[in-house]
Residue, then its C-alpha position, 0 to 999 in steps of 0.5 A: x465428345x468430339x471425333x478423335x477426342x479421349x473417352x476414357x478421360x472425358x467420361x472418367x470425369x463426368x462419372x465420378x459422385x454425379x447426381x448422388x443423393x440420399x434420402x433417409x428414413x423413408x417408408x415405400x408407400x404411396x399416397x393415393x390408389x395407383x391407376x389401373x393399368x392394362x395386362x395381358x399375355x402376348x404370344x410373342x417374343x420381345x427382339x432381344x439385340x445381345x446376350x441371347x446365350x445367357x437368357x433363361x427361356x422364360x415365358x413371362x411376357x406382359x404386354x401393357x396400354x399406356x394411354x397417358x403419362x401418369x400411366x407410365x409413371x404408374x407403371x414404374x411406380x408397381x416395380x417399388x416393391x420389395x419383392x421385385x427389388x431384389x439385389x443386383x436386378x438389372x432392367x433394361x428400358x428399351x426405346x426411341x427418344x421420348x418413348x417414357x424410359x425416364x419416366x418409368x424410372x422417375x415413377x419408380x424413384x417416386x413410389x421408393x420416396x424420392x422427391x428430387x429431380x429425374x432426369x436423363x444422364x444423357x451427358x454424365x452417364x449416370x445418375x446415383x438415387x440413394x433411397x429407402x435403403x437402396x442405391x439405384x443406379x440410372x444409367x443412359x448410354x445414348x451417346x456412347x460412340x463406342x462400346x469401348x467407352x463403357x469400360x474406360x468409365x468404369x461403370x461396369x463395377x457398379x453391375x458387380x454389387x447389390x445396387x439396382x441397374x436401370x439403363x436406357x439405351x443398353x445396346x450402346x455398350x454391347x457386347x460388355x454389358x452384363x445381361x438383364x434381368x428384365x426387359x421393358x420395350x415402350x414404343x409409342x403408337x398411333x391408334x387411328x382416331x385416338x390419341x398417341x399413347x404409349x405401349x410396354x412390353x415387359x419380359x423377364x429373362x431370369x428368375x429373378x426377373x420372372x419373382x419382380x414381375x410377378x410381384x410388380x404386376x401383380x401376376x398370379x402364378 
């Protein structure tokens, strides 16, 4: 978008029936053992930019070791549970450029049956996944130069339904974004000597966030 351009013109046409596809009649399984990945507890609390006032003190923090990027893709895989997918969960992805949001999402599309192609909607905001009986919302709002402009999309109607909401880079459209109920920050670090990897810290900040955590990273209660 140029300066001095219309946003709610140009994002109302790049919205509309993008990305959408369907597969149908499609089982959740997965064809091989998942990797193992690295849990623990951390006495910490995840920097949240917005909503602090809607947030449910909840304690559940899951700190976890990506050493690679199957392991991000397994990661995303464990939340394709129909316990953790509940209608209307919101997650947030947190994190620089090429810090692994869009391959959590593509390793959960992935374990739900979806063999298309997952790709950032860097430029059409949103991209629509229709599988195993859900509509996943993905959505990538690095390139809104205002918050304003999530509104003149309209993409706040798809947060007021029973889709799934994924949303990379949601502080762009603070303070209109409705709170989530789960918060993933990947950051990618450099351990001295050893290759870069990945690290994820998962936080629930509702019920049932705590419900998908507990179920999609197997926590005991």
């Amino acid at each position: 978008m140029k300066p001095g351009g219309q946003p709610s013109r140009q994002l109302r046409r790049a919205v509309p029936g993008v990305g959408a596809r369907k597969t149908h009649r499609i089982k959740t399984e997965f064809s091989a053992p998942l990797p193992d990945i690295f849990l623990y507890c951390l006495p910490l609390s995840l920097p949240l930019i917005m909503h602090d006032a809607h947030l449910t003190h909840l304690p559940l923090i899951q700190s976890t070791t990506l050493p690679d990027e199957a392991a991000t893709l397994a990661l995303g895989a464990r939340f394709a549970q129909p316990a953790c997918l509940a209608e209307g969960l919101t997650i947030w992805l947190h994190g620089d450029l090429g810090a692994g949001k869009t391959t959590f999402v593509r390793g959960l599309l992935r374990a739900l049956g979806d063999t298309g192609p997952v790709k950032s909607p860097t430029y059409t905001l949103l991209e629509v996944h229709a599988v195993s009986g859900l509509n996943l919302y993905h959505f990538d709002f690095y390139r809104l130069n205002q918050p304003e402009e999530y509104l003149d999309a309209g993409l706040d109607e798809y947060f007021s339904g029973t889709g799934i909401c994924l949303v990379e880079w949601p502080e762009q459209a603070a303070p209109y974004l409705p709170p989530a109920d789960i918060h993933i920050e990947l950051q990618v670090v450099h351990p001295a000597g050893l290759a870069a990897q990945r690290h994820a810290v998962c936080k629930a900040t509702s019920a049932r966030g705590l419900s998908c955590l507990k179920s999609s990273l197997l926590i005991a209660d």
